[in-house]
BALOBA-1460 file (C-alpha; in Angstrom, 3 decimals):
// residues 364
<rec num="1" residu="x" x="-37.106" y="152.521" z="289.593"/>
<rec num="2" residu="x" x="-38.779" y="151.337" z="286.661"/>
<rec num="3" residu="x" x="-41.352" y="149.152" z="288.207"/>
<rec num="4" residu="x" x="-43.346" y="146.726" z="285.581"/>
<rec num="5" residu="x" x="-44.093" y="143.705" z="288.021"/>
<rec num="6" residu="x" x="-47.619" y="144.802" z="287.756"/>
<rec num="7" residu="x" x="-50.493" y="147.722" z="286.553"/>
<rec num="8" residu="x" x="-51.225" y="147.152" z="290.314"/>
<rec num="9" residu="x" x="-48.134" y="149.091" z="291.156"/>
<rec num="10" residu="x" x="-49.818" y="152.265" z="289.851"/>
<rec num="11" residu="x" x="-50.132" y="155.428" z="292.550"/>
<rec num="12" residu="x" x="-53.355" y="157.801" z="292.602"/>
<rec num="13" residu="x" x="-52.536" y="160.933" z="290.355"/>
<rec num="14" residu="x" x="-52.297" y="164.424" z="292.163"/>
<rec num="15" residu="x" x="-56.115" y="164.779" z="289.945"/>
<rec num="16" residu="x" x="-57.469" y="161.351" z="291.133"/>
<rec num="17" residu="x" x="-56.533" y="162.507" z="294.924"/>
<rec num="18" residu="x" x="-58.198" y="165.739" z="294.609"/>
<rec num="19" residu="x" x="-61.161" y="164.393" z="293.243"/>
<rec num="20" residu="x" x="-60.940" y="162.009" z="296.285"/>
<rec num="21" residu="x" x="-60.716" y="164.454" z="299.022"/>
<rec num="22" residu="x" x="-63.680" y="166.422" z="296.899"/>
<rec num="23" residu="x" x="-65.898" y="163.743" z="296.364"/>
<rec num="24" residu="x" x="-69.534" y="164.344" z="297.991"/>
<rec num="25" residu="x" x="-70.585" y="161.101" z="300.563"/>
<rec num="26" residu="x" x="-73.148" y="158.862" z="301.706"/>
<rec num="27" residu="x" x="-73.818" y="155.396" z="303.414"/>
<rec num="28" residu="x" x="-73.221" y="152.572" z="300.672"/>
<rec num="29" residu="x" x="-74.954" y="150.684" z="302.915"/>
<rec num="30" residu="x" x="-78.311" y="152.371" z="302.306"/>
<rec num="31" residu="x" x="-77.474" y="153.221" z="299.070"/>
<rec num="32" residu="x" x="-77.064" y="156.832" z="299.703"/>
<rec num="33" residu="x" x="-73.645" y="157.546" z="298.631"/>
<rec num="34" residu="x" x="-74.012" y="159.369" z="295.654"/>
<rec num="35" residu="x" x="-70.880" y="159.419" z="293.956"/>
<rec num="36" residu="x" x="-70.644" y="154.966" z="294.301"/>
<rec num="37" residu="x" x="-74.615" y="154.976" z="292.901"/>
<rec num="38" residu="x" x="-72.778" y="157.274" z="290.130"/>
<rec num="39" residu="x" x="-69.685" y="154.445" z="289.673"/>
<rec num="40" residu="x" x="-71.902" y="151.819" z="289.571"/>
<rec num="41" residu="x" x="-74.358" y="153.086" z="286.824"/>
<rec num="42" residu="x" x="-71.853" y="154.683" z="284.960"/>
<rec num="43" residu="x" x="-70.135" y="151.086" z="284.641"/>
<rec num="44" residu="x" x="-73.139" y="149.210" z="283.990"/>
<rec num="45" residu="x" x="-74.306" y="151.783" z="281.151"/>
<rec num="46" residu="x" x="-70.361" y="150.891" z="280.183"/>
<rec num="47" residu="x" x="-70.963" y="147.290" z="279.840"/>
<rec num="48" residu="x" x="-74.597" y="147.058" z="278.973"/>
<rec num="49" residu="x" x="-75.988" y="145.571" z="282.137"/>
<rec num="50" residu="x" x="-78.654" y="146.369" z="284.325"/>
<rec num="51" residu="x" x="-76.713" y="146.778" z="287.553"/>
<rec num="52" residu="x" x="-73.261" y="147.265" z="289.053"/>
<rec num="53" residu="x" x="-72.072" y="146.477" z="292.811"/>
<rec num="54" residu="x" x="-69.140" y="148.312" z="294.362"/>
<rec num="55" residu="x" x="-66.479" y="145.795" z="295.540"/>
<rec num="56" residu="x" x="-63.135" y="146.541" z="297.333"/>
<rec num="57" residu="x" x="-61.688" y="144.153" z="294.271"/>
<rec num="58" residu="x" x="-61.602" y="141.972" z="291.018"/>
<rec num="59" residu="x" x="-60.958" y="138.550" z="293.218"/>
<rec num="60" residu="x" x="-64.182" y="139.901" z="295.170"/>
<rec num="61" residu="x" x="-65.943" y="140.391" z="291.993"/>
<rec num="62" residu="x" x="-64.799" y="136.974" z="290.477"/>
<rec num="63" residu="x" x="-65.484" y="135.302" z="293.746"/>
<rec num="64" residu="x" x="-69.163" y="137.056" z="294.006"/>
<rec num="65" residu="x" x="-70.362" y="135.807" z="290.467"/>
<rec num="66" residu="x" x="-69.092" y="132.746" z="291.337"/>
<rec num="67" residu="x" x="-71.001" y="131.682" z="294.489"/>
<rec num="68" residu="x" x="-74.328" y="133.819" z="293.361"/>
<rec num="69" residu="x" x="-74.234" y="131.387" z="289.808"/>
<rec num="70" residu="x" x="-73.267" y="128.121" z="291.227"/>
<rec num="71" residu="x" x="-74.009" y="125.958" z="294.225"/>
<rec num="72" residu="x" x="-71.919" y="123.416" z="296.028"/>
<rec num="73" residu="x" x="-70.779" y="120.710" z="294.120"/>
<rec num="74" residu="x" x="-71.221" y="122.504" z="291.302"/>
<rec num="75" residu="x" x="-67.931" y="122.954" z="288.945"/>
<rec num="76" residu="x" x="-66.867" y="125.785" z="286.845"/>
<rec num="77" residu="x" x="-64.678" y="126.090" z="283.754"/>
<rec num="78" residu="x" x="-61.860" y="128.958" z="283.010"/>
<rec num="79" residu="x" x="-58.200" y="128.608" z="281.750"/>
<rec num="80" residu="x" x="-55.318" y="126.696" z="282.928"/>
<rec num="81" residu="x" x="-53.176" y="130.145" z="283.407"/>
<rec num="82" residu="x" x="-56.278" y="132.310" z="284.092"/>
<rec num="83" residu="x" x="-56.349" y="134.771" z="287.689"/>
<rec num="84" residu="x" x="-59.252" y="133.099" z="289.025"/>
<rec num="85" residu="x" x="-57.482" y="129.578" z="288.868"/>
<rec num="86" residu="x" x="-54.256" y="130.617" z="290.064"/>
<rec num="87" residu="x" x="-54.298" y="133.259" z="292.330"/>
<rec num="88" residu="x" x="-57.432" y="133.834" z="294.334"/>
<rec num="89" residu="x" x="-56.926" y="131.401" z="296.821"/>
<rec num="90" residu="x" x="-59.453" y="128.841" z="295.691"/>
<rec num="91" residu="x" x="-62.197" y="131.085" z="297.233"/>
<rec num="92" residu="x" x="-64.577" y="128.903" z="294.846"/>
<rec num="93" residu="x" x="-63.586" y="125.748" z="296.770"/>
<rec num="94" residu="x" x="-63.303" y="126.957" z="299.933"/>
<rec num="95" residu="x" x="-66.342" y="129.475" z="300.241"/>
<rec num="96" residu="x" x="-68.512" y="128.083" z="297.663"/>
<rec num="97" residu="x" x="-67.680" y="124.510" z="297.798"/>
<rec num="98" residu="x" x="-67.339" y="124.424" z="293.913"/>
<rec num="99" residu="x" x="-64.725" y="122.617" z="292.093"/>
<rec num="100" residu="x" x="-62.622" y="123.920" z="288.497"/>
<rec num="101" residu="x" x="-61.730" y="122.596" z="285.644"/>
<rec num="102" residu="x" x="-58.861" y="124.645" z="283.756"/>
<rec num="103" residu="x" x="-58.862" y="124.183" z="280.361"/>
<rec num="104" residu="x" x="-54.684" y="123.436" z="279.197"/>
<rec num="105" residu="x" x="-54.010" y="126.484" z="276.859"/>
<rec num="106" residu="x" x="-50.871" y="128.606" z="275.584"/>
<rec num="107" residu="x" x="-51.901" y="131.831" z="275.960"/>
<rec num="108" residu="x" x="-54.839" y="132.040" z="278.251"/>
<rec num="109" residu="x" x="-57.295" y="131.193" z="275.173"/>
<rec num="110" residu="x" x="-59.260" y="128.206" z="274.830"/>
<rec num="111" residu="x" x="-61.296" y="127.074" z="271.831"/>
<rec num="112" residu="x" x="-64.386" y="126.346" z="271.622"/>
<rec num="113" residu="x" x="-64.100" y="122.845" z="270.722"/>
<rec num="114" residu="x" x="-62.487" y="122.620" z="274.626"/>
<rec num="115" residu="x" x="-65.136" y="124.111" z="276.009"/>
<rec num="116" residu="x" x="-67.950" y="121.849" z="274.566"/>
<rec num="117" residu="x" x="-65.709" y="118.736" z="275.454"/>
<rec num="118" residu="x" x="-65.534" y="120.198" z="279.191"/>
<rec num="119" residu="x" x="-69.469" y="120.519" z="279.664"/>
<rec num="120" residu="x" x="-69.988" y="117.693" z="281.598"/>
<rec num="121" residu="x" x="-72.888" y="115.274" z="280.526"/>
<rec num="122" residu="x" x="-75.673" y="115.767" z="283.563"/>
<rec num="123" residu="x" x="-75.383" y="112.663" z="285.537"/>
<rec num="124" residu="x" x="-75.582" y="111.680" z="289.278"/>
<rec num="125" residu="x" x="-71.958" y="110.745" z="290.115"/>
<rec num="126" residu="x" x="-70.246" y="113.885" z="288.395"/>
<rec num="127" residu="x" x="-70.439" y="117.987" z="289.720"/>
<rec num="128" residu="x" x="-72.693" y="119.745" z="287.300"/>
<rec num="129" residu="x" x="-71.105" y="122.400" z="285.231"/>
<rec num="130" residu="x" x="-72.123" y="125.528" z="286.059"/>
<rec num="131" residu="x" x="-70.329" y="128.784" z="284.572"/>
<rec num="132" residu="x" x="-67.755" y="128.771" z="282.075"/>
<rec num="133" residu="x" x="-65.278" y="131.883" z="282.745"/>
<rec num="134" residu="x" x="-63.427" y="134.428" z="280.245"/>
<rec num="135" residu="x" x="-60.424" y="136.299" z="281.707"/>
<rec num="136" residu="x" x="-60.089" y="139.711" z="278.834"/>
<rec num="137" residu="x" x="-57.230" y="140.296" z="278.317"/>
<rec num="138" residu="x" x="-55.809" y="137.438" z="279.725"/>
<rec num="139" residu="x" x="-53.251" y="138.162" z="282.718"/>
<rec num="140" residu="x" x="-49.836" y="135.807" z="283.319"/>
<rec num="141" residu="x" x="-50.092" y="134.330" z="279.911"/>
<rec num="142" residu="x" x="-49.107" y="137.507" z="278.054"/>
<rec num="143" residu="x" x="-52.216" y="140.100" z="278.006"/>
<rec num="144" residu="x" x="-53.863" y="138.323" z="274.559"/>
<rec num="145" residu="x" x="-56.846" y="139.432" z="273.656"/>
<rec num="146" residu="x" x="-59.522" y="137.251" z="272.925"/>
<rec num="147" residu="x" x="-61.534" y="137.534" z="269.704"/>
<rec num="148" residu="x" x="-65.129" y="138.388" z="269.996"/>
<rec num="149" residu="x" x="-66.481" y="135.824" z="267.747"/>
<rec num="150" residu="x" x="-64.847" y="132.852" z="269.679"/>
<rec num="151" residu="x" x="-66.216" y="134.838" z="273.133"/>
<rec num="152" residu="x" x="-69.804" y="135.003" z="271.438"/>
<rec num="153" residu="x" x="-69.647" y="131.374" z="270.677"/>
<rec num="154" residu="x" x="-68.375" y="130.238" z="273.948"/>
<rec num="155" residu="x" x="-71.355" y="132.199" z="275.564"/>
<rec num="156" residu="x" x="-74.061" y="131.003" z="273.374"/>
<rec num="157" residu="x" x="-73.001" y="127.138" z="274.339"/>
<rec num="158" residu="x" x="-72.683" y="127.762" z="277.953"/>
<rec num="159" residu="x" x="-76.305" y="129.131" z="277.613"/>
<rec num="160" residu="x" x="-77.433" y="126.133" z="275.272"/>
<rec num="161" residu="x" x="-76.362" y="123.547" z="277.628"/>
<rec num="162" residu="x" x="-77.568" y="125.541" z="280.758"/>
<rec num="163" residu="x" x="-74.620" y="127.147" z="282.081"/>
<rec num="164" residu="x" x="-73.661" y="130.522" z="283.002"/>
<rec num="165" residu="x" x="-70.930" y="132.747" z="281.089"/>
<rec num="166" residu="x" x="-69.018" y="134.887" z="283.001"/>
<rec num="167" residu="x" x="-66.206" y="137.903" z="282.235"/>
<rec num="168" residu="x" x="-63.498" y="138.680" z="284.113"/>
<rec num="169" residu="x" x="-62.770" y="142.031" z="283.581"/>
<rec num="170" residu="x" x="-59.644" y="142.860" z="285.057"/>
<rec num="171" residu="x" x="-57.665" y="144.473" z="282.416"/>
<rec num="172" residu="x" x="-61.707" y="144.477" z="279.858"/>
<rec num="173" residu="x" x="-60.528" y="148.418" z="278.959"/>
<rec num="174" residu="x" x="-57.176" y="147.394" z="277.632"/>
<rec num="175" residu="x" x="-58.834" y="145.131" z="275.080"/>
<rec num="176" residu="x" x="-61.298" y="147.990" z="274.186"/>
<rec num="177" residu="x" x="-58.827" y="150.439" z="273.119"/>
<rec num="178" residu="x" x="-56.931" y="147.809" z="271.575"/>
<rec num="179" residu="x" x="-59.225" y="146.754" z="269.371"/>
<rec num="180" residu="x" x="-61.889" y="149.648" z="268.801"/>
<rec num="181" residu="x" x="-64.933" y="146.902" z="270.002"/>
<rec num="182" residu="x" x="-66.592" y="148.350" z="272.912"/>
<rec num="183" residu="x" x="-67.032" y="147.036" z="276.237"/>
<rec num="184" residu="x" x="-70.866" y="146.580" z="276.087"/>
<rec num="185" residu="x" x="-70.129" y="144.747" z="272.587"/>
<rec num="186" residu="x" x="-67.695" y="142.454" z="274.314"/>
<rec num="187" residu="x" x="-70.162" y="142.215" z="277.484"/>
<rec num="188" residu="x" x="-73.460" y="141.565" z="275.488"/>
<rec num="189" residu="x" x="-75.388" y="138.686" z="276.479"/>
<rec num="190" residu="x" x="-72.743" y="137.557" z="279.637"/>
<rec num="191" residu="x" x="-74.403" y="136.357" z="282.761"/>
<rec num="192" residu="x" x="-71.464" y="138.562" z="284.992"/>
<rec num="193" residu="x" x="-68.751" y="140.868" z="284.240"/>
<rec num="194" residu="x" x="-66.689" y="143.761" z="286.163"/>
<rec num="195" residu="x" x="-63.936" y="145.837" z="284.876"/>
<rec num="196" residu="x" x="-61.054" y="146.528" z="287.797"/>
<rec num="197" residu="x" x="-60.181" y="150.002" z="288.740"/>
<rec num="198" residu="x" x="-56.863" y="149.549" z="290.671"/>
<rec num="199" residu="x" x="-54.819" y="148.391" z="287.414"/>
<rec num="200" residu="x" x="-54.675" y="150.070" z="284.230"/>
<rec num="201" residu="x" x="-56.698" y="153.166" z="285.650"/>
<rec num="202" residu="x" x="-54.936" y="153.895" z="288.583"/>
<rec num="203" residu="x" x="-56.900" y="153.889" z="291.124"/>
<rec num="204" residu="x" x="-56.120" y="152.607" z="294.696"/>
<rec num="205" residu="x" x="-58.786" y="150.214" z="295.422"/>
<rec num="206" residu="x" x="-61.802" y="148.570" z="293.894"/>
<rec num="207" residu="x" x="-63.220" y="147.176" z="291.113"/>
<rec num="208" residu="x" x="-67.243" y="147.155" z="289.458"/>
<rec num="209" residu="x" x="-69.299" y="143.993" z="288.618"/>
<rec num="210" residu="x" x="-72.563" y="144.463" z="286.749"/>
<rec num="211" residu="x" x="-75.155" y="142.107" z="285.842"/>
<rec num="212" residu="x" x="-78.723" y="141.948" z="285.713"/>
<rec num="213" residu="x" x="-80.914" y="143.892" z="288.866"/>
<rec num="214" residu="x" x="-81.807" y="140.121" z="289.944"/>
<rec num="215" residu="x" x="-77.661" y="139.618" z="289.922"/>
<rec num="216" residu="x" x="-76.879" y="142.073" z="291.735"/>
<rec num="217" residu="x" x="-79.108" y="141.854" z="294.693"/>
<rec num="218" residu="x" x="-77.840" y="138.531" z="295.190"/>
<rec num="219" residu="x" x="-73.941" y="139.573" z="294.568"/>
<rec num="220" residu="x" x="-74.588" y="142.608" z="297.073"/>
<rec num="221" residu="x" x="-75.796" y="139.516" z="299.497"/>
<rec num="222" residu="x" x="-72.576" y="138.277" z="299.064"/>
<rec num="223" residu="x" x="-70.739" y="140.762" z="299.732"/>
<rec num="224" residu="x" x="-72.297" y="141.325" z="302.919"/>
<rec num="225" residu="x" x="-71.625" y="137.789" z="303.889"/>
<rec num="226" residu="x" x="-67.628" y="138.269" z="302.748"/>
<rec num="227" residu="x" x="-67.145" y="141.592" z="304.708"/>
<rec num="228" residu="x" x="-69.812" y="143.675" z="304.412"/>
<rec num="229" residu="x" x="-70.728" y="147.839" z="302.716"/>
<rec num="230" residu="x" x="-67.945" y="149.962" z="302.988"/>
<rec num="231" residu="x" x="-69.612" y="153.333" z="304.246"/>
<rec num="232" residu="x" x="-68.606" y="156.092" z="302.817"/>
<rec num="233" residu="x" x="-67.175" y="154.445" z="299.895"/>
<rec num="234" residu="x" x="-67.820" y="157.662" z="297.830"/>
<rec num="235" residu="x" x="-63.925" y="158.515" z="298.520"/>
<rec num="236" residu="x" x="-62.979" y="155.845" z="296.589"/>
<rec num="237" residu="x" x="-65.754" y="155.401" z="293.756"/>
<rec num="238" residu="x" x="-64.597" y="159.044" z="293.074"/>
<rec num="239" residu="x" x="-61.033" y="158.306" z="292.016"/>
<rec num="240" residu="x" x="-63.278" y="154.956" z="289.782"/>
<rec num="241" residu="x" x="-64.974" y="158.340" z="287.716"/>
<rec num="242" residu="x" x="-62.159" y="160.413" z="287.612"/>
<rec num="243" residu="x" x="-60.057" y="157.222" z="285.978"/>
<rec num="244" residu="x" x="-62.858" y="156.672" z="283.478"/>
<rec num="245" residu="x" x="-62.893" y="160.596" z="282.833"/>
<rec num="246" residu="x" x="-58.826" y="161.174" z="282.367"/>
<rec num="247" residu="x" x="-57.003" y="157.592" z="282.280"/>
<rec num="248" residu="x" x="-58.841" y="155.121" z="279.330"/>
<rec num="249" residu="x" x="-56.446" y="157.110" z="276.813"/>
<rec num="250" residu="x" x="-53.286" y="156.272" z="278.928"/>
<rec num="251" residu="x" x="-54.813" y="152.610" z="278.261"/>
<rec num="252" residu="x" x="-53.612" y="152.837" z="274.604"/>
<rec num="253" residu="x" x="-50.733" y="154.302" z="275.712"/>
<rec num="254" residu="x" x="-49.759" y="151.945" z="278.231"/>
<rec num="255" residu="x" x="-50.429" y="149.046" z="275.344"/>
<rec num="256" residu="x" x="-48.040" y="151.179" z="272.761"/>
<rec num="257" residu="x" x="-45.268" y="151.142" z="275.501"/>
<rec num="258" residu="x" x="-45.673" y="147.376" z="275.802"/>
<rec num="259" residu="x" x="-45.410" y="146.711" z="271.861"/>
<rec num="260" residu="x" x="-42.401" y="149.312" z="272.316"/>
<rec num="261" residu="x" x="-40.983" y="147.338" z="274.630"/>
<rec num="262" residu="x" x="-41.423" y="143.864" z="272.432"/>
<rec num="263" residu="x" x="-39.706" y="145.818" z="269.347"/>
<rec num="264" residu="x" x="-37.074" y="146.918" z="271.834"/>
<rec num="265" residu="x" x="-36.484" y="143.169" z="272.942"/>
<rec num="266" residu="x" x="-37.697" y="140.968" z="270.891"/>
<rec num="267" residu="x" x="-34.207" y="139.454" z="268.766"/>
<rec num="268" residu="x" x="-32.322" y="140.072" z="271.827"/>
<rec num="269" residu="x" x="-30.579" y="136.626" z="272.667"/>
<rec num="270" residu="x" x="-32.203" y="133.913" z="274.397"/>
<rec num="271" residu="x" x="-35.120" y="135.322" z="274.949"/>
<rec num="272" residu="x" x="-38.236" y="133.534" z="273.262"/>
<rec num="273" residu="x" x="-41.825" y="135.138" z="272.563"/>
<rec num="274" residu="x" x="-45.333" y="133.911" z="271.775"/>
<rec num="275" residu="x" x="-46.309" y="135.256" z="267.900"/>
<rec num="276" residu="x" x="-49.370" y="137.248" z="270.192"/>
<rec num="277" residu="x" x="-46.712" y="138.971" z="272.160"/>
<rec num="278" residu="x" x="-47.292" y="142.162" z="272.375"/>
<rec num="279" residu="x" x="-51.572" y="142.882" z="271.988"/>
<rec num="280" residu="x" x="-52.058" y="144.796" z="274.753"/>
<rec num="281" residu="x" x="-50.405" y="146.194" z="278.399"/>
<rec num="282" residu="x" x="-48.557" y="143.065" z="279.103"/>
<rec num="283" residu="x" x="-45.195" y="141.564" z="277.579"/>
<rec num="284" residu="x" x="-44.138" y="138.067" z="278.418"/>
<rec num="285" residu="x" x="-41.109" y="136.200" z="277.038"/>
<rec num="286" residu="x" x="-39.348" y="132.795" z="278.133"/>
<rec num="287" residu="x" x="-36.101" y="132.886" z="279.197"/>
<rec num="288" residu="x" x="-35.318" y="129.405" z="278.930"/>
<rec num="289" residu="x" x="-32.761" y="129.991" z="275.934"/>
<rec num="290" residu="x" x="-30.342" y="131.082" z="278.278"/>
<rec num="291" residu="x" x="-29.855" y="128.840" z="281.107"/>
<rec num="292" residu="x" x="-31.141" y="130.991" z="283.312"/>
<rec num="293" residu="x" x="-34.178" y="130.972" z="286.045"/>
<rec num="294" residu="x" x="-36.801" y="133.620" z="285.290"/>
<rec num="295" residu="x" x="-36.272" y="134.179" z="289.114"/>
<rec num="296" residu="x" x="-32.376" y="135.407" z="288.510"/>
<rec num="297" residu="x" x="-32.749" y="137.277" z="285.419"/>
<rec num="298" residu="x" x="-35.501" y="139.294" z="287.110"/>
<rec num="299" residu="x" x="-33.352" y="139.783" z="290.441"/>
<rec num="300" residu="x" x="-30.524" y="140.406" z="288.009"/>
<rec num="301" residu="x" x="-32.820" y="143.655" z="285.831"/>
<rec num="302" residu="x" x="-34.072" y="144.760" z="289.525"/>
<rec num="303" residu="x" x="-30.278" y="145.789" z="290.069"/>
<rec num="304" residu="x" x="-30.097" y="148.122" z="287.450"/>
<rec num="305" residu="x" x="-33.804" y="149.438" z="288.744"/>
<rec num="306" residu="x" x="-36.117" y="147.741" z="286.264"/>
<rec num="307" residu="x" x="-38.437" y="145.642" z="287.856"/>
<rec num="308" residu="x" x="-40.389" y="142.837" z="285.987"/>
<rec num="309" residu="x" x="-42.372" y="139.583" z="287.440"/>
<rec num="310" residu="x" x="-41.167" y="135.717" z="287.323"/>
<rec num="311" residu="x" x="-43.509" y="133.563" z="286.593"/>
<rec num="312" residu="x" x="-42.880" y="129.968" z="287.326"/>
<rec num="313" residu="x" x="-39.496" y="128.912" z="286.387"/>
<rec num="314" residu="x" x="-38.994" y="130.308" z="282.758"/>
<rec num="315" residu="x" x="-41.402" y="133.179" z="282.274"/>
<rec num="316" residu="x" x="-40.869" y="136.844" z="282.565"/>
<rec num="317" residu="x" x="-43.941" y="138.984" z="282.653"/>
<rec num="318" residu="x" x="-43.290" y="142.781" z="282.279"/>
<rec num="319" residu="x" x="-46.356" y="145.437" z="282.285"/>
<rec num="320" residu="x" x="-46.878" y="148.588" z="281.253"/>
<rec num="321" residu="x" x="-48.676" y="150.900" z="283.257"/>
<rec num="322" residu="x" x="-49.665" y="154.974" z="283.746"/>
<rec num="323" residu="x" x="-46.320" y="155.192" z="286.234"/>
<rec num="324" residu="x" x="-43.755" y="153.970" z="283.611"/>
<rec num="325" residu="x" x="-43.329" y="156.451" z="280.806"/>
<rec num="326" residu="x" x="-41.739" y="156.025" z="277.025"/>
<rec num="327" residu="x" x="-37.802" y="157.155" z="278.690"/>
<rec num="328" residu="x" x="-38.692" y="154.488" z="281.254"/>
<rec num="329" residu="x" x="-39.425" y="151.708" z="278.380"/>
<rec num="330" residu="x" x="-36.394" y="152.795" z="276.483"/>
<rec num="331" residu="x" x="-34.511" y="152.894" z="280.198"/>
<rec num="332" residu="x" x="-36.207" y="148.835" z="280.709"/>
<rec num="333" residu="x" x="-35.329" y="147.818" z="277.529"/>
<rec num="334" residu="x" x="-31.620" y="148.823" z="277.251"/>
<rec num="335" residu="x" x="-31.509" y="146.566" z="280.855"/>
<rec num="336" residu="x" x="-33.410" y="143.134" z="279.784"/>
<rec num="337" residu="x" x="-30.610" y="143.405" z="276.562"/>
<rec num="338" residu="x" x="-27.648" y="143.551" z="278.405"/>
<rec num="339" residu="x" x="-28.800" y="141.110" z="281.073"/>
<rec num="340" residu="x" x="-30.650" y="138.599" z="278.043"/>
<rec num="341" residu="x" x="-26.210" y="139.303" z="276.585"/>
<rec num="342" residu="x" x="-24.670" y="138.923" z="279.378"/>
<rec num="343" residu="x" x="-26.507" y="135.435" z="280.537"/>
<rec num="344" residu="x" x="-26.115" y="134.466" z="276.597"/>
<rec num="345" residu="x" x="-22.611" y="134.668" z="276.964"/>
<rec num="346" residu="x" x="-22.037" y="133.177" z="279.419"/>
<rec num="347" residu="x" x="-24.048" y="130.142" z="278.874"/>
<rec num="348" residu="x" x="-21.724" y="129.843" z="275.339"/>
<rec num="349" residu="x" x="-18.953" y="129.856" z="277.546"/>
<rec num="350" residu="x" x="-17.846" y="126.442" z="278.403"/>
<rec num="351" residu="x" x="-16.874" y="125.215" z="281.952"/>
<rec num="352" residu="x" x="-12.923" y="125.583" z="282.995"/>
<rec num="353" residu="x" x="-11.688" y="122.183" z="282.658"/>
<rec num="354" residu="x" x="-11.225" y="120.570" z="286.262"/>
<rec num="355" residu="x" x="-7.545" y="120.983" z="287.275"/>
<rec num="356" residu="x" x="-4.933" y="117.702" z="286.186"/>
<rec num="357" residu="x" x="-3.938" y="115.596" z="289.103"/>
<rec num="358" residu="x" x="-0.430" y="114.723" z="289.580"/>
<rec num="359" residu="x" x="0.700" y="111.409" z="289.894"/>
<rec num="360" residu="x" x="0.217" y="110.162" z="293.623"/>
<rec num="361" residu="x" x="-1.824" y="113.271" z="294.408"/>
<rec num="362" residu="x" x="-4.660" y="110.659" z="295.694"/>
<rec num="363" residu="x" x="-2.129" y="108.520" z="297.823"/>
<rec num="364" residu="x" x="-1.019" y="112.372" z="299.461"/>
């Protein structure tokens, strides 16, 4: 199986699970598990924040900054395709009593222009905006990276009009080797960010969100109240500094696969992709152009052993990750032609005409 549904799919390497079973313990509780203190400061330093908190993941981490930033009634802004907006539940709603506005985009990115004209003017009758959200690299709208200068600008007018400016961090790294800009560069001057460590870096669990000391006193508050410490979490943190010791190169790697992949692809029949395609770990491509669900041409590469995500009814979203090497691109690529061929042709081949009645056939 070539599996690129998702950099979730990734398995613990034989080093990461040694480094697990050899990884020294504590209570996270009491903050005396060494090797999570280590995570945690090693991931701040990282990102240029005071603090980091441990959490078991990045919809924990998103959800955290979220109710520690707003209050109820309060509304936050983030992208129309973003993780946070789509696929966490509405734990802002539901826990936090906060509202969203999603911002209509193409690729994940709003403008900054959008996000003044979605800053609500303080009044009594309308939720006051709050935080204003930043998913790097962006996630089921094609992995696009945003451009620092736009990020900087968006954070200096949340701050200007009072609001909070938050990163979601999920796939942060990929964007960093992508681009040569470091994480801290990317992070300076955000209110919240985390980088996950059960994508890309192949870990099995858990992600890190930093912010200032104040921050994360209240975030570890919240995570108390949304399940609690996890013990002896130093098992886990251990595979987080192994995959920031041996896995940020397999980043770039994992991003060269994925432009591979586009090269591979790209004039094959039918199959239509943004001008961004390609920028980091994640490929997507409509396959509208051939009359075909996104749902069926998936099912129909999953035959052959490549497995890639449908998104809604037209989208295809296919990820690179460290479990899928360059044989297992070429292997995906030769599949998503001859499927994007075979649906082609047949959608260019007309319908059999119905069959000619005979004369009295209805009266038989």
């Amino acid at each position: 199986m070539v599996d690129l549904f998702s950099d979730t799919q990734t398995r613990p390497t034989p080093g990461m699970r040694e480094a697990m079973a050899r990884a020294e313990v504590g209570d996270e509780q009491s903050g005396s598990d060494p090797t999570t203190n280590a995570l945690c400061a090693r991931v701040a330093d990282m990102l240029g924040m005071e603090d980091g908190v441990f959490m078991p993941s990045g919809t924990m981490c998103n959800l955290a900054s979220i109710l520690v930033q707003t209050r109820p009634g309060d509304e936050i802004i983030c992208d129309d395709q973003s993780h946070l907006y789509n696929t966490e539940a509405a734990g802002s709603a539901a826990i936090g009593g906060v509202s969203v506005k999603a911002l209509p985009t193409r690729v994940g990115l709003y403008t900054l222009e959008q996000a003044e004209a979605a800053i609500r003017v303080p009044q009594r009758t309308a939720p006051r905006s709050a935080l204003i959200s930043i998913e790097q690299t962006t996630s089921f709208s094609g992995g696009t990276v945003w451009d620092l200068g736009v990020m900087r600008a968006i954070r200096d007018l949340a701050h200007d009009k009072g609001l909070k400016a938050h990163i979601d961090g999920a796939r942060l790294l990929n964007a960093v080797v992508a681009t040569g800009i470091s994480a801290s560069d990317y992070a300076a001057g955000f209110d919240s960010a985390w980088i996950d460590l059960s994508k890309g870096l192949g870990c099995p669990v858990g992600a890190v969100l930093c912010g200032s000391r104040d921050f994360v006193v209240e975030a570890w508050r919240w995570k108390y109240r949304l399940g609690g410490a996890m013990r002896q979490s130093g098992v886990l943190a251990a595979a987080g500094l192994y995959a920031l010791d041996h896995h940020i190169d397999q980043l770039a790697e994992d991003n060269a696969n994925a432009r591979s992949l586009h090269a591979a692809i790209r004039a094959a029949p039918g199959l239509a992709f943004d001008p961004t395609a390609g920028q980091s770990n994640i490929l997507c491509f409509s396959v509208a152009g051939l009359g075909v669900t996104a749902a069926d041409f998936a099912a129909a590469c999953l035959d052959e052993e490549v497995r890639i995500r449908a998104i809604g009814r037209d989208q295809i979203r296919a990820t690179a990750n460290l479990d899928v090497d360059r044989a297992g691109i070429a292997r995906a690529a030769e599949v998503i032609l001859a499927k994007a061929a075979a649906f082609a042709t047949r959608a260019e081949t007309p319908p059999a005409a119905p069959p000619r009645l005979q004369p009295g056939a209805l009266s038989q």
